[in-house]
N, C-alpha and C positions, 0 to 999 in steps of 0.2 A: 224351829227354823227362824229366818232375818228376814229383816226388811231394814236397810240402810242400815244393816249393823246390828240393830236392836229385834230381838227376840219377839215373837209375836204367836199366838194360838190362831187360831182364826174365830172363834167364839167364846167368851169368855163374860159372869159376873161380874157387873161394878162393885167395886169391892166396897165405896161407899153409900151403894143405894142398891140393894135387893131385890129391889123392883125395878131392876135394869138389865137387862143383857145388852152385849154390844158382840156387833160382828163386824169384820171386813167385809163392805158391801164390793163385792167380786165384781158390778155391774162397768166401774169405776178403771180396771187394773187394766194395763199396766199405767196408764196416763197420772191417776190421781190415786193415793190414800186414804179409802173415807171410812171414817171407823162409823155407824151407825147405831142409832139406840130402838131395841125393841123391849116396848111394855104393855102387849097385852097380846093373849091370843091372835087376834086378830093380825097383828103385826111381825106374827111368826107364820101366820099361814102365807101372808103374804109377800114376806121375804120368800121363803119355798118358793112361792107358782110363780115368783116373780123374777127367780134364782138371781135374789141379792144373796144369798148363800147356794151352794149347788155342790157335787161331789154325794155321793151316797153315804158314805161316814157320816160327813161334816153333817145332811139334811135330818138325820136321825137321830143325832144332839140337840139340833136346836128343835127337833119337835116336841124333844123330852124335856127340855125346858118350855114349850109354848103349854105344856101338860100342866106345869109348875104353875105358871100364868091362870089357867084354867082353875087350876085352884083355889089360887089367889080372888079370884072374880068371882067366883060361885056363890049361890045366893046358900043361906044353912038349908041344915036340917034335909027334908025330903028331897026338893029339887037341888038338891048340892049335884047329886048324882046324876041327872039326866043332864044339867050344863054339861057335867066333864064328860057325860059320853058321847054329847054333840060335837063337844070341843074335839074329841079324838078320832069323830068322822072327820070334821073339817080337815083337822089337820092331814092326815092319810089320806085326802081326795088330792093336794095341793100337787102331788107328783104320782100318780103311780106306778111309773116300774121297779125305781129302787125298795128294795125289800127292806133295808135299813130303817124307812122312814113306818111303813108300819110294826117294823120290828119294835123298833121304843117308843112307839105310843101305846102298843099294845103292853109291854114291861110296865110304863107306869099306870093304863089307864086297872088293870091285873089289883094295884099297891092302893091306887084310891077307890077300890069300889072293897077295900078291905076293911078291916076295923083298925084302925091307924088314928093316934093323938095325932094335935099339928100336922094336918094332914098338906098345907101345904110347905114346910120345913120337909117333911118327908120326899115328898116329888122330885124338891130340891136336889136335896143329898142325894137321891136318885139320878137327879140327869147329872153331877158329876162324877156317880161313879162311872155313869155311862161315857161321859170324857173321859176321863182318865183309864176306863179300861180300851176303849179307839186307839190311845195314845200309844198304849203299850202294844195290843194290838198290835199298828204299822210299826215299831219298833222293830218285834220281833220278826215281822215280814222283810226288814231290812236285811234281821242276821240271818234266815234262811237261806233269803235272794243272790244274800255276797257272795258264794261258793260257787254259784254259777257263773258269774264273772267274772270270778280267780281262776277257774279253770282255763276259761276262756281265753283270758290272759295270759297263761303258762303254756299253752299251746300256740297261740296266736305269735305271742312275745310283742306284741304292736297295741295300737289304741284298740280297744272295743267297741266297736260300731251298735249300740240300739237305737231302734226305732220304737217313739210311744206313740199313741192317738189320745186326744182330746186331754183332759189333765185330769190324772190319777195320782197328783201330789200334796203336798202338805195343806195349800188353798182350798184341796176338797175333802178334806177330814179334816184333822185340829192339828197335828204335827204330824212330821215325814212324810207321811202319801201311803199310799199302798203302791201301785206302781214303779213310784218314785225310790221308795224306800230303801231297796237295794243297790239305786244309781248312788245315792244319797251314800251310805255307808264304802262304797268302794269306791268313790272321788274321798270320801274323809281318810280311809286308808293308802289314800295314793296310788291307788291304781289310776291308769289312766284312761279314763271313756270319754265318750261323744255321742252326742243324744241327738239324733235326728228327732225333730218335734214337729207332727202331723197339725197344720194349721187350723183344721178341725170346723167346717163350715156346719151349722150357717153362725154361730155364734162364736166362734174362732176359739175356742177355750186352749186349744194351743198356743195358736199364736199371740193371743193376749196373756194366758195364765201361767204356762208350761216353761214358755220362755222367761217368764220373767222370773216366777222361783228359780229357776237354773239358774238366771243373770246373777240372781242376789246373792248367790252362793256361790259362784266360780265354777258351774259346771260348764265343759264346752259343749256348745249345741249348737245347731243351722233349724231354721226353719224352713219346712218344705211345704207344696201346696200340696191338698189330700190326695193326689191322684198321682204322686211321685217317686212311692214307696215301692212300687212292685220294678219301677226304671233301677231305684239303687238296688235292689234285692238281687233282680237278672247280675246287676252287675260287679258283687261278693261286696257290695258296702255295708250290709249289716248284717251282723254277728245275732241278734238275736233281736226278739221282741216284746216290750214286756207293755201291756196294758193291764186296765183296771176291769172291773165286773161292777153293775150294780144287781142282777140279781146272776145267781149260779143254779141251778133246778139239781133235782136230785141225779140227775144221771151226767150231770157234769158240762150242759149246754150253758151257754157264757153270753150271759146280757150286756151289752156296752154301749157304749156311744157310737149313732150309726157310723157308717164308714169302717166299724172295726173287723167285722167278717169279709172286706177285702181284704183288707191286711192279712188276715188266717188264710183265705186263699193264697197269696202270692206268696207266705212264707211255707203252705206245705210244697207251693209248687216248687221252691228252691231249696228245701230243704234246711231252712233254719228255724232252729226253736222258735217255738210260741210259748211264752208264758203269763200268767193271768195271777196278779195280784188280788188277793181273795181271802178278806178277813171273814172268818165263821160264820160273822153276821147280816155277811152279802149273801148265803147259802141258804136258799133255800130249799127245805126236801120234801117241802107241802106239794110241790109241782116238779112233776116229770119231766116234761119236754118244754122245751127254749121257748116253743111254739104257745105255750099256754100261759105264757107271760103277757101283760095287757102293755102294747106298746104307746107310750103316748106321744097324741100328736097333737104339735104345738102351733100356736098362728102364723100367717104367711108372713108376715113382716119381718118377723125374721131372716125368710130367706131372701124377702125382694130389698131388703137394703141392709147393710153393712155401715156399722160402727167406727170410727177414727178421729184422731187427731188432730186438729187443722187451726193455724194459727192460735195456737194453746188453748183453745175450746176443742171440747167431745161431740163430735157432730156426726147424727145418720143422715147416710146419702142413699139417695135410691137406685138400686142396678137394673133391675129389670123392666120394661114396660109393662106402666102405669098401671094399662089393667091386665097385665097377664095374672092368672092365677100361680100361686103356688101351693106344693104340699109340703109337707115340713114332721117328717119321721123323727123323733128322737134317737131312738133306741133300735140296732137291729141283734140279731142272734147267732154264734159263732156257734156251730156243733158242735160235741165233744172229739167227734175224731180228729178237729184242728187242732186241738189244745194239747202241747205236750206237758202241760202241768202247771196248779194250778198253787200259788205258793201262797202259804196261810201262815197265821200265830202258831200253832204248832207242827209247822214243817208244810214239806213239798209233797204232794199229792197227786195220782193220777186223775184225769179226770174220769172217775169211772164210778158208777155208784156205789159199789163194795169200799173203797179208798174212801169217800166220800161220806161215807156213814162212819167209817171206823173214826176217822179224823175231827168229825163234828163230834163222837159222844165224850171228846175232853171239854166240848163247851159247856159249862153248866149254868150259863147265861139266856 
């Protein structure tokens, strides 16, 4: 995807220096472009908990690169091993609901407790195949997703109204999005849609991040406040719904960004699809229920002040009194009964655990 035109991953090696990784530090968007340089563990854990990179995709690349790092630092011989297995708690404490993030620290910490030359060239080549296979991943999530929008379309004969929450686009993986990825491929076919973009409190990832990949690309969208969604729903303004998942459990319960199991409410009560962008490696089948996911919760700051613009400086202002407390839920849990399907790299899927196991045993990842 673009930014001002020019093509961009969202994490990527310096091509001149190996002991570089750079990322779009997301902290920044829409206001400024700050590309940042991470070189050592330490500075990948704290990109994560500090979501200068964020999305479930995108945190599970760069952990498998903070793995790379890990290697790189390791002292020889005996204690080579215990750094990296320190390094790959650290890293998996920095967030825990997304399953991604320990998904590929576990792939590579697996590759370095092996018998491997060059074990850190190895790690490497490792976390891009781990990019590169995300990429194609949300690709494919795009060609699944289109067909339901073509429908839509042929029936409708008018724009397609979706509604997303928080950003499940190209910003939080490496390219397309998972969410996004089917908006993405049916504006590039000329269908015509419109993205209501849920502004996504306390950290606005809509309305900071959602909207501006769509600006950069010509998608039309409005952004609305979170509590909006079920007004246009009652009233037939959207066609459907597609968000993201950072974990999926075995029986097809749907981890998101809070605020997103209102949305699964107001859309069974109106009867509009719900669908859940969901690459294989948000799935997990180690856990049953929504419920056994460990939700994290994050500092009050976030919610008692808000991020913006003001005379061309980035300035937090504080909303609430001084000393009220806040709580600050990340993540809540959409059942399986809301989900009418949950759209992966190898196809559309019930949320059902039968569906759900048949569909993961093409990952061999």
């Amino acid at each position: 995807m673009k930014i001002n035109g020019e093509h961009y991953h969202t994490i990527w090696l310096n091509e001149n220096d190996h002991s570089v990784v750079q990322i779009i530090d997301q902290r920044f968007l829409p206001h400024k472009l700050v590309v940042e340089d991470l070189n050592s563990v330490d500075d990948v854990e704290r990109a994560i908990r500090e979501m200068h990179v964020r999305g479930a995709p995108l945190i599970g690349v760069a952990a498998a690169y903070g793995m790379y790092f890990a290697a790189l630092e390791a002292p020889h011989a005996v204690e080579r091993e215990k750094y990296i297995e320190s390094a790959a708690r650290k890293l998996k404490a920095a967030r825990p609901t997304a399953v991604n993030l320990a998904w590929a620290v576990e792939q590579q910490l697996k590759l370095a407790l092996g018998k491997v030359e060059n074990l850190p060239n190895s790690l490497l080549k490792n976390a891009e195949r781990l990019k590169n296979e995300s990429i194609e991943r949300c690709k494919k999530i795009g060609e699944f997703g289109l067909p339901l929008i073509e429908a839509i379309y042929k029936e409708k004969k008018q724009t397609v109204n979706i509604l997303t929450h928080c950003n499940a686009g190209w910003i939080a993986c490496i390219d397309h999005g998972t969410a996004t990825a089917p908006m993405y491929a049916a504006h590039n076919k000329g269908i015509p849609i419109h993205v209501w973009v849920d502004e996504t409190r306390p950290r606005n990832q809509g309305a900071r991040i959602t909207a501006f990949e769509l600006q950069e690309h010509g998608v039309p969208h409005t952004v609305i406040t979170d509590n909006a969604g079920g007004h246009l729903m009652q009233h037939g303004q959207v066609d459907m719904v597609l968000v993201g998942t950072d974990r999926t459990t075995r029986i097809g319960d749907v981890c998101n960004k809070i605020g997103t199991y209102l949305k699964a409410l107001a859309a069974f009560d109106n009867a509009i699809p719900f669908y859940v962008g969901a690459p294989t490696s948000s799935i997990d089948l180690s856990l049953h229920s929504g419920f056994d996911i460990p939700i994290e919760e994050r500092g009050e700051t976030e919610v008692k002040y808000i991020q913006g613009l003001h005379e061309g400086e980035i300035k937090k202002v504080l909303l609430t009194p001084k000393d009220s407390p806040a709580a600050n839920f990340a993540f809540d849990v959409t059942p399986a009964k809301y989900v009418t399907g949950l759209i992966t790299e190898y196809g559309i899927c019930k949320a059902k655990e039968e569906d759900l196991l048949k569909i993961t045993s093409n990952n061999d990842g």
